[in-house]
C-alpha positions in Angstrom: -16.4 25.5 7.9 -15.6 26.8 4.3 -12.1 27.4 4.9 -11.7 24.0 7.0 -13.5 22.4 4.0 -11.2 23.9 1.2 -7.9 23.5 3.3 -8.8 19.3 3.4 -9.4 19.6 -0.5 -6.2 21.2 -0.8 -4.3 18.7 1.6 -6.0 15.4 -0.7 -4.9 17.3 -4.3 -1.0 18.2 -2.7 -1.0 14.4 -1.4 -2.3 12.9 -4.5 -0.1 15.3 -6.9 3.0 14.1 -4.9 2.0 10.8 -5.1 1.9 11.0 -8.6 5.0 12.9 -9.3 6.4 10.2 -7.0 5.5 7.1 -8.5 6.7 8.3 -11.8 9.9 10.1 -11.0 11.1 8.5 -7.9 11.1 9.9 -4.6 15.1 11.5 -4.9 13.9 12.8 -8.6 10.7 14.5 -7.9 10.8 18.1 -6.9 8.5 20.7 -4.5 8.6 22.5 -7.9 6.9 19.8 -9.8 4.6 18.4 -7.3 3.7 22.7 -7.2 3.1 22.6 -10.2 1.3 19.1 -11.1 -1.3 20.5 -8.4 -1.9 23.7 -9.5 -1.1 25.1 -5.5 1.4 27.8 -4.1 4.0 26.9 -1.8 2.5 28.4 0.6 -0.4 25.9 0.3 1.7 23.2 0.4 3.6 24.6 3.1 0.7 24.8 5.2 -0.1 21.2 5.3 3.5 19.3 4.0 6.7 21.7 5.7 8.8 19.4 4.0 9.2 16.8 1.0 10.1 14.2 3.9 6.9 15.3 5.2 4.7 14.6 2.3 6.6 11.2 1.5 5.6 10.0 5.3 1.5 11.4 4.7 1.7 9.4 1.6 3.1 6.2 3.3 0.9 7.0 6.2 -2.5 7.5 4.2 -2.0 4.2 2.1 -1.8 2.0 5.1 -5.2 4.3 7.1 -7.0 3.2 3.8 -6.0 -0.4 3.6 -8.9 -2.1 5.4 -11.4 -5.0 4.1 -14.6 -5.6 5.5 -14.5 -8.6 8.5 -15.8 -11.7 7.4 -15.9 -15.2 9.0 -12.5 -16.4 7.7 -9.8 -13.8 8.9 -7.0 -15.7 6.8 -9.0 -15.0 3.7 -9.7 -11.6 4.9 -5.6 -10.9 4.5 -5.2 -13.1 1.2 -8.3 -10.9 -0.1 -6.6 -7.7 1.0 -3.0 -8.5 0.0 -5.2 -9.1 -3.9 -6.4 -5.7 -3.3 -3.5 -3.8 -2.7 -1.6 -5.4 -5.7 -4.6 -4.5 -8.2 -4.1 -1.3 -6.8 -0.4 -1.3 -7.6 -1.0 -1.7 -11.2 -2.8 2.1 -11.1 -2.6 3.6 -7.6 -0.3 6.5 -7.4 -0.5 5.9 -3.8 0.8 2.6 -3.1 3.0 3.1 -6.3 4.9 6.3 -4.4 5.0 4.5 -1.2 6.9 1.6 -2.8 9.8 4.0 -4.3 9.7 6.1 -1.5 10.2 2.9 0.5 12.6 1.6 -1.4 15.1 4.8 -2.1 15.0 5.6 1.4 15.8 2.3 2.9 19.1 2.8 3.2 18.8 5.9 4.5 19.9 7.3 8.4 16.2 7.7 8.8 14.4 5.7 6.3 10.6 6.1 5.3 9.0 3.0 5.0 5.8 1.4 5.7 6.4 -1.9 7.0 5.9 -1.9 10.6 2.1 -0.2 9.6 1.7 -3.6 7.0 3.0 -6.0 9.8 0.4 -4.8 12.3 -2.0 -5.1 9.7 -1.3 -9.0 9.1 -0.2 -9.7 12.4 -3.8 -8.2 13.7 -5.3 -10.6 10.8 -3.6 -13.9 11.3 -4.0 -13.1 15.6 -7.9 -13.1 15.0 -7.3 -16.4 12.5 -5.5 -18.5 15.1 -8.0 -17.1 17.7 -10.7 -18.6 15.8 -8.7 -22.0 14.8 -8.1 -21.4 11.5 -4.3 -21.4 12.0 -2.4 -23.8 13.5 -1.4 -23.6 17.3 2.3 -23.9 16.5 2.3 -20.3 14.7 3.5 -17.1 15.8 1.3 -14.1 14.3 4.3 -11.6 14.8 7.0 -13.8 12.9 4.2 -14.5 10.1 3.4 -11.3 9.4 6.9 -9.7 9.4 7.9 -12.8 6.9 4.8 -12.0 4.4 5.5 -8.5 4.3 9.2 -9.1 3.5 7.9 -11.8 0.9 5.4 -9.5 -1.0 7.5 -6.7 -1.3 9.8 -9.3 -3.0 7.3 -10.3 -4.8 6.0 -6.9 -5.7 9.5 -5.2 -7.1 10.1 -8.8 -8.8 7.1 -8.3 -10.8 7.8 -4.4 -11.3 10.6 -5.4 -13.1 9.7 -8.7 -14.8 6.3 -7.6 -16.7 5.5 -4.0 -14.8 3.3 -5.6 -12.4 0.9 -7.0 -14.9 1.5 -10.6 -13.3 1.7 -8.9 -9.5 -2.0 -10.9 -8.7 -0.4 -13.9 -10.2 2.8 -13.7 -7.8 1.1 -13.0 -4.8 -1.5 -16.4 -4.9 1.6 -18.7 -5.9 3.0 -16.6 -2.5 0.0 -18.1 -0.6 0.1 -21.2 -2.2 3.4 -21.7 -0.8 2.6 -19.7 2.7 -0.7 -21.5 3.8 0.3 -25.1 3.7 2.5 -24.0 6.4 0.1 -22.3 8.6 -3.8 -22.8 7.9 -5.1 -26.0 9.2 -6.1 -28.7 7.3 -10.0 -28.1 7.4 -9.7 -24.3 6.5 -6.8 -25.0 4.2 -9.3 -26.5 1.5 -11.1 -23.5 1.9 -8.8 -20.8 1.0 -8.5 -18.8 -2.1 -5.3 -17.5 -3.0 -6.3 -15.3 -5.9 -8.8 -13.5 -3.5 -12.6 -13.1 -3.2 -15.2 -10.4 -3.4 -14.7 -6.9 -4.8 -10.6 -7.1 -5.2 -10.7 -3.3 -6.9 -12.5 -1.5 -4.4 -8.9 -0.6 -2.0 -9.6 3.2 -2.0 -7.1 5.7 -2.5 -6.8 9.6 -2.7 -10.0 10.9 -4.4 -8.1 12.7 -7.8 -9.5 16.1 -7.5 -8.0 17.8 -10.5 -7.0 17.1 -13.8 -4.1 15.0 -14.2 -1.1 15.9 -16.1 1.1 13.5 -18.5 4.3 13.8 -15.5 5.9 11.3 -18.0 6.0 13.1 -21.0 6.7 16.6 -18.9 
């Protein structure tokens, strides 16, 4: 139990240091040396749990879409505008979603790219099903073809803002995103109803628990 114990604590600090490492160096600049070495762990640690830098890049994208999850309320089209709020808050300062967007976008060209897109389409696509279930989308809407278009429009959105102010205004261009997205899809009634800047707890998306003391990667 110790050892199965101390090898997940290991697995969470090698994630969370490649994240990091990630996020700030890109996914072609950051090295097994440096994420070794930002984690305090030998290779053979890392090894154990990650054979491969490809490996670690697809936990990373993996892990941020197992942790994306908002609690079920009575308005599943909310539910997704509240979660899409959540994960760009976390943008701003998650190493997590921060790596998975490089790794995303550096690899996408690639033979066999690493990105996380189909995960986030099944995530919306599940969300905007259970709306039109319930009537608060309209009939003539396809969950599938919604989702697939939102996800192409936040990242958009997302790297627009990365550039533009560093993501400071990221919750700012995601509700102008729904204001233009819902008129099309919501119906009339719940329309009225929806708020595009999100509701609730918007910081609490989760993440890789930091288990050691981070390093400046920047200034290394």
């Amino acid at each position: 139990m110790v050892k199965q114990e101390r090898a997940v604590r290991t697995r969470a600090l090698v994630l969370r240091a490649g994240a990091e490492v990630i996020a700030t160096r890109g996914y072609e600049g950051a090295t097994i040396a440096e994420i070794l070495d930002h984690a305090g762990v030998t290779k053979g640690a890392m090894y154990f749990h990650f054979p491969s830098k490809q490996a670690l890049a697809e936990a990373v994208i993996e892990e941020q879409t197992n942790i994306s999850t908002v609690p079920v309320t009575s308005s599943r089209l909310q539910d997704a505008v509240d979660l899409s709020q959540r994960v760009a808050r976390a943008l701003q300062s998650d190493p997590l979603l921060q790596a998975g967007t490089r790794i995303a976008v550096e690899t996408g060209f690639a033979e066999e790219p690493i990105v996380p897109y189909q995960q986030w389409t099944s995530v919306f696509r599940s969300m905007f099903s259970s709306a039109k279930e319930s009537g608060e989308v309209l009939p003539s809407v396809d969950p599938v073809e919604t989702a697939e278009m939102f996800v192409a429009s936040y990242l958009g959105v997302q790297l627009f803002s990365q550039a533009a102010t560093n993501r400071e205004d990221v919750c700012d261009r995601v509700a102008t995103l729904w204001r233009h997205l819902l008129p099309g899809i919501a119906t009339p009634g719940v329309l009225a109803r929806i708020e595009p800047d999100g509701v609730g707890d918007l910081d609490d998306f989760g993440g890789i628990p930091q288990q050691h003391e981070a390093t400046d990667i920047a200034s290394s």
